[in-house]
C-alpha atoms as one frame of an Amber mdcrd trajectory, in Angstrom:
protein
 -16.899-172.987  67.647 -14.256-175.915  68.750 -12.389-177.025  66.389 -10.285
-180.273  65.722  -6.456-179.755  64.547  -3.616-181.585  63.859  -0.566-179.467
  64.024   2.669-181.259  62.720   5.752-179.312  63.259   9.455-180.223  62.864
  10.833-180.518  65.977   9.275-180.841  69.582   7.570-177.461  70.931   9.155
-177.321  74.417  11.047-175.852  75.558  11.118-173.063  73.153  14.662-172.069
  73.128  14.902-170.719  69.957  12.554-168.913  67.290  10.585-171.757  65.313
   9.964-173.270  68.726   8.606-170.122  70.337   6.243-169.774  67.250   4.849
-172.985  67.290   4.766-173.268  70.674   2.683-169.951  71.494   0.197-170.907
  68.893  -0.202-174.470  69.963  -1.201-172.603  73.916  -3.368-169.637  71.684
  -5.372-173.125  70.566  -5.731-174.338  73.732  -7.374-170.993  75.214  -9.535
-170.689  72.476 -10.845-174.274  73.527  -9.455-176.203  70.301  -8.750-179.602
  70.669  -5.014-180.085  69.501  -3.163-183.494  68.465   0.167-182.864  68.107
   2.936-184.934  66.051   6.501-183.545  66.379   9.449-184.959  64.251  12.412
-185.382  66.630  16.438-186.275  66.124  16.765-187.129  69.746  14.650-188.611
  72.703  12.416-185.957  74.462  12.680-185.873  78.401   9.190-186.862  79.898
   9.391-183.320  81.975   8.955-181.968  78.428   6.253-183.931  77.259   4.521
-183.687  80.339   4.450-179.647  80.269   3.248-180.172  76.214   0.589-182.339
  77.431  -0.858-179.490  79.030  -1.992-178.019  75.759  -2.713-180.965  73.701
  -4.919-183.926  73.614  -2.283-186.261  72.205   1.604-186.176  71.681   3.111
-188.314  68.883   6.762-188.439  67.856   8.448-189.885  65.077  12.077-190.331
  64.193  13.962-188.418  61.560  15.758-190.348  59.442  19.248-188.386  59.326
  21.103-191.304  56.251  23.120-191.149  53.642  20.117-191.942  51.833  17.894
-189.147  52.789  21.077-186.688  52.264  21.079-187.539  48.786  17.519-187.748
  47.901  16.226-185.152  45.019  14.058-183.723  47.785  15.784-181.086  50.523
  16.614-183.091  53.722  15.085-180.883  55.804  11.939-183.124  54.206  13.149
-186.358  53.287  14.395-186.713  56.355  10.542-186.844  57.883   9.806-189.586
  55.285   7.949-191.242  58.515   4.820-188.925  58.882   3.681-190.820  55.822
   3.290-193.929  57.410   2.914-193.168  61.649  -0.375-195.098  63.206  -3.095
-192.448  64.745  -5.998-193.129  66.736  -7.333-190.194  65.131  -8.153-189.696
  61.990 -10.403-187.264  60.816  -9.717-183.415  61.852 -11.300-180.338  60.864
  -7.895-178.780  60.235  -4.459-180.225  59.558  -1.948-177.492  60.523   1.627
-177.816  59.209   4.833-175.844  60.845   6.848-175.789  57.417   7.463-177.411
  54.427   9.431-179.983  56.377   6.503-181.487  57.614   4.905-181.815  54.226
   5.437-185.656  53.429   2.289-186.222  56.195  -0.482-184.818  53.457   0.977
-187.913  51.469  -0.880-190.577  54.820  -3.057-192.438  53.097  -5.628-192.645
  56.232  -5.657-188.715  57.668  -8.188-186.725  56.886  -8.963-183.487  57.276
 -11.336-180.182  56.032  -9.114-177.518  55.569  -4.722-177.750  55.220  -2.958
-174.444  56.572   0.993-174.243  55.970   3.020-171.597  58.151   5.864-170.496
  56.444   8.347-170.018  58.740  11.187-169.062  55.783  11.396-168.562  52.019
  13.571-171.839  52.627  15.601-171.485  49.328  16.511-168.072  50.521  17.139
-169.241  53.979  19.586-172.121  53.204  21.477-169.649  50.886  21.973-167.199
  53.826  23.240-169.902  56.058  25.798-171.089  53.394  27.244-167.466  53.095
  27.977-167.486  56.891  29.136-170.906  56.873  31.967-170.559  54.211  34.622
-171.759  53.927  33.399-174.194  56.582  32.526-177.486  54.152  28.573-177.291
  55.847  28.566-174.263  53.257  28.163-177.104  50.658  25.446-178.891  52.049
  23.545-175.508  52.664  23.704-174.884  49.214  22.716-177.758  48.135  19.692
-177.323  49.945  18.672-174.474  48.500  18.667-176.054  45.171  16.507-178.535
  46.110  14.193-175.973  47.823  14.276-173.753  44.674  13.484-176.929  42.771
  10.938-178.147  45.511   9.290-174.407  45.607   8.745-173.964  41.225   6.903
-177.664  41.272   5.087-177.480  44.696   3.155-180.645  44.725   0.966-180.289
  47.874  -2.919-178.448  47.550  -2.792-176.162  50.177  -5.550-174.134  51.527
  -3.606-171.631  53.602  -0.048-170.540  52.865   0.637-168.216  56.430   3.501
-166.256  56.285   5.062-164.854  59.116   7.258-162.229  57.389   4.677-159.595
  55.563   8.066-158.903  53.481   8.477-162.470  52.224   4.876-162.597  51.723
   4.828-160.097  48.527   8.356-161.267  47.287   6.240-164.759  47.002   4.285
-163.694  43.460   3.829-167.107  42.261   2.171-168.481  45.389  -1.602-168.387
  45.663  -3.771-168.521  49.169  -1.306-166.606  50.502  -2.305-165.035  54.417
   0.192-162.463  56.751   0.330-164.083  59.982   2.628-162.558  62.908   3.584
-164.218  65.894   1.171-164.228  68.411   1.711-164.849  72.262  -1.225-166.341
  75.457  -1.574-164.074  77.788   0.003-161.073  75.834  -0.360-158.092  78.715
   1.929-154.596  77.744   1.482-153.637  81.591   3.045-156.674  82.699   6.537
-156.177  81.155   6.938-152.532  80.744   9.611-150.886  83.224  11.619-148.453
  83.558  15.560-150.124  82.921  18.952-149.291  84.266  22.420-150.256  83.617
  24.229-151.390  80.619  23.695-155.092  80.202  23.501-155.502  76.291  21.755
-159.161  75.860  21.877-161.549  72.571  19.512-164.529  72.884  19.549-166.703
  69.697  20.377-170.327  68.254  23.999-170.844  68.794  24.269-173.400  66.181
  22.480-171.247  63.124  25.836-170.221  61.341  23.927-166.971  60.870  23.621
-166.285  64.739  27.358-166.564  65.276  28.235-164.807  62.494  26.040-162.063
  63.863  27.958-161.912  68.098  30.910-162.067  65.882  30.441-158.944  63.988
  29.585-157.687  67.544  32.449-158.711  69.574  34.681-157.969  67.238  33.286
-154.390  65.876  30.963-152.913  68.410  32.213-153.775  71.712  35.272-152.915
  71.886  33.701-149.127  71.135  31.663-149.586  74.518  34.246-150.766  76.885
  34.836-147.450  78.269  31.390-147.280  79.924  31.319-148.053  83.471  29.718
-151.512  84.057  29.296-152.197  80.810  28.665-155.867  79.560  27.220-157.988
  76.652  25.848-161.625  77.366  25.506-164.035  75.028  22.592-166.524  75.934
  21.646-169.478  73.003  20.815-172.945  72.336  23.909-175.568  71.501  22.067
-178.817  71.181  23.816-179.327  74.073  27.008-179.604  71.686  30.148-178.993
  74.300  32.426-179.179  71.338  30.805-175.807  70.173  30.587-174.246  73.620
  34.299-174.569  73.903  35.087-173.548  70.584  33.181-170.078  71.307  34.500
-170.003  74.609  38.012-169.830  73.301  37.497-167.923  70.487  36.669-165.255
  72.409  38.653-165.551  75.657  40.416-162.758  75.187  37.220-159.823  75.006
  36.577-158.856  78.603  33.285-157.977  79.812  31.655-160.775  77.395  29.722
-163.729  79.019  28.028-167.309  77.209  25.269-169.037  78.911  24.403-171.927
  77.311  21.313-173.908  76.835  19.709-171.786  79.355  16.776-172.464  81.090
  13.279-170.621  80.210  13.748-169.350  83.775  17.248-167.958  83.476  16.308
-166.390  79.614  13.676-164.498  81.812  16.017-163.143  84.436  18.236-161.767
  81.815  15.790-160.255  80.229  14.008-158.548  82.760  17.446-157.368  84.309
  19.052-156.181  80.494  19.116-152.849  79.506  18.934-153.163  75.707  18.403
-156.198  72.995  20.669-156.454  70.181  20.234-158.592  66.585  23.546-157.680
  64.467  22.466-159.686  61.626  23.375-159.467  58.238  22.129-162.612  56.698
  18.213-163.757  57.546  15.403-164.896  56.236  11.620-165.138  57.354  11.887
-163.273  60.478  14.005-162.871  63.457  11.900-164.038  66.636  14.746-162.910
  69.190  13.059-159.296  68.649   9.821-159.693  68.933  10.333-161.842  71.921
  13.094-159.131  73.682  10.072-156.387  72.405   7.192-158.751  74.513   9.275
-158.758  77.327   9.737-154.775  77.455  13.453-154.806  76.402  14.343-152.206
  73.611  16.331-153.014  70.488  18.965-151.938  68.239  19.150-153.529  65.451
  20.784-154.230  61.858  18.080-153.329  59.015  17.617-156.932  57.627  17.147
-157.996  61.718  13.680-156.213  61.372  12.401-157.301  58.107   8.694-158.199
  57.254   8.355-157.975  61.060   6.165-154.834  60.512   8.163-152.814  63.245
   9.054-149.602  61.968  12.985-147.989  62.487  13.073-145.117  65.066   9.508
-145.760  65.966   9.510-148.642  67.326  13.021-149.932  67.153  17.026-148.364
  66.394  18.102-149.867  63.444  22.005-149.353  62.738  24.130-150.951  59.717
  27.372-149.991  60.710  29.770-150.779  64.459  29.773-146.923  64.769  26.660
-146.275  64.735  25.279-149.245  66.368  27.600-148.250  69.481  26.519-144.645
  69.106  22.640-145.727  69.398  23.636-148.350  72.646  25.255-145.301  73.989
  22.047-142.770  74.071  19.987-145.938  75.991  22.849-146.102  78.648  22.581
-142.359  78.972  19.425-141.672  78.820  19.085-139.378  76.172  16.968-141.402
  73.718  12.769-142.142  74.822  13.656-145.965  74.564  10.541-146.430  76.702
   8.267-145.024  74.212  10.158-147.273  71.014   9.333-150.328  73.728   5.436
-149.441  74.162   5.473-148.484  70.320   6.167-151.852  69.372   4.039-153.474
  71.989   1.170-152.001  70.932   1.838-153.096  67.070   2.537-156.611  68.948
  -0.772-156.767  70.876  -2.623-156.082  67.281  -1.597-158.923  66.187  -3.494
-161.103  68.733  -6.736-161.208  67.208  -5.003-162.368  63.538  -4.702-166.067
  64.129  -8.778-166.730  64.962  -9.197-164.774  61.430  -7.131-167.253  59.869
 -10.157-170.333  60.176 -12.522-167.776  59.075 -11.774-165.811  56.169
């Protein structure tokens, strides 16, 4: 059965550089193999190159953007500004009007059920974060930079947002199982993982050498760079006696050179430590592929980290802190190495580089719990 939708989501799909992106994006291309007729409308800060639109139009039937409004106004609305701040989608002109489904990529996007001419069968929201939760994590890393402020502040309003929720909503589809059951007041509430086209285990499994340690994550989530930190500064330095031993550093900056140099310096003195910045999907895939082990060192998350399940798609094992893998349904020691402390982080790095430790049976572990995920997000229209 085809089905119309309308999937809204907060910022353009492509490229998908960083983990709501990758979400979004992967579902929007699951749609279009299942023969789903997608209209997209994306909520954008800055102008989209055509090469991009051109590679969404691939997917979608229709591609229309709309301006945030980033004012003082919207910063001190009662409502987060993470919302406010897509005031538009109420009033944006569609050709289309009627849908069978009205998909929305977070709360952000909620001011849209409020158009006065869309209409649709069935509303699905994807919960991406508990976003009170979130903004409170990203204020801890932030302080005593003043953003801390403004993070909190958020939260509030979330908190505030989250005990009145306004909206009817059909669907409520978490992506972290965890976040799902610390939700008790929500109702039509659904577990949905990521899900990727295409999804093969054969196709990325192999056999790795070397001891490249990668990081791929948003560069300017406070959260992220608290988390290389924490690396750079604890566990490296216990690794720099292995031969050939390195640890990249590939994320998204907005393109913000200001921040690029600032990390640069800060850590111009660490030797065998390498940025790449705002790196092309192509480049992202080379490092994976040529890596010898993933690491998240985060402390301070919400939702779910993406960065693993997309190093654990693309056959690259992971170590990882315990609240990296939460309400990802990935299981410590099975499927992953989970380590809290520098020590024991490096000690688990060391066993991959020397081969003691199966870390091609944790990959195909987790593969396997990735591949049964495929089949979730067709149940989703039908139960």
């Amino acid at each position: 059965m085809s089905l119309k939708i309308l999937v809204v989501t907060p910022d353009f799909p492509y490229p998908a550089n960083h983990g709501g992106r990758v979400d979004y994006y992967n579902r929007i291309r699951c749609f279009h193999e299942y023969g789903y007729e997608v209209d997209l409308i994306s909520t954008v800060k800055e102008e989209i190159s055509e090469e991009h639109v051109d590679h969404m139009r691939r997917y979608v039937k229709s591609i229309t953007l709309v301006k945030r409004d980033i004012s003082l106004r919207s910063l001190f609305s009662k409502l987060p500004l993470q919302m406010k701040s897509r005031d538009a989608l109420r009033k944006i002109n569609l050709s289309t009007k009627q849908f069978d489904v009205l998909w929305l990529e977070s709360e952000y996007v909620l001011p849209i059920v409020n158009h006065p001419d869309i209409r649709f069968n069935k509303s699905f929201l994807r919960i991406h974060n508990l976003e009170s939760k979130y903004f409170v994590s990203l204020a801890t890393s932030s302080i005593p930079h003043p953003s801390s402020l403004f993070y909190f502040l958020e939260a509030v309003k979330f908190r505030r947002f989250d005990n009145r929720f306004p909206v009817s909503i059909d669907k409520r589809l978490f992506i972290s199982s965890s976040e799902m059951k610390a939700a008790a007041g929500m109702d039509n509430k659904f577990y949905l993982p990521p899900v990727y086209p295409d999804f093969n285990i054969q196709s990325h499994l192999q056999k790795r050498e070397g001891k490249r340690v990668l990081f791929v994550g948003s560069l300017f989530m406070p959260n992220n760079r608290k988390s290389i930190d924490f690396y750079i500064q604890q566990v490296h330095p216990l690794l720099l006696t292995q031969p050939d031993y390195e640890f990249v550093v590939i994320g998204s900056t907005r393109m913000d050179t200001t921040l690029q140099q600032k990390l640069l310096a800060t850590y111009a003195g660490a030797a065998n430590v390498r940025f790449l910045f705002d790196a092309s999907e192509e480049t992202i895939l080379k490092y994976y592929s040529s890596s010898r082990v993933f690491v998240n060192p985060v402390f301070e998350t919400a939702g779910i980290k993406m960065k693993v399940l997309d190093a654990i798609r693309h056959g690259i094992p992971v170590v990882s802190t315990k609240a990296g893998i939460e309400g990802t349904g990935l299981d410590a020691g099975q499927d992953v190495l989970v380590a809290d402390s520098a020590k024991e982080m490096a000690n688990q790095l060391k066993a991959i580089f020397s081969g003691t430790l199966d870390d091609f049976s944790l990959v195909r572990n987790a593969q396997l719990k990735l591949q049964s995920n495929q089949t979730k997000l067709k149940q989703v229209f039908y139960e």
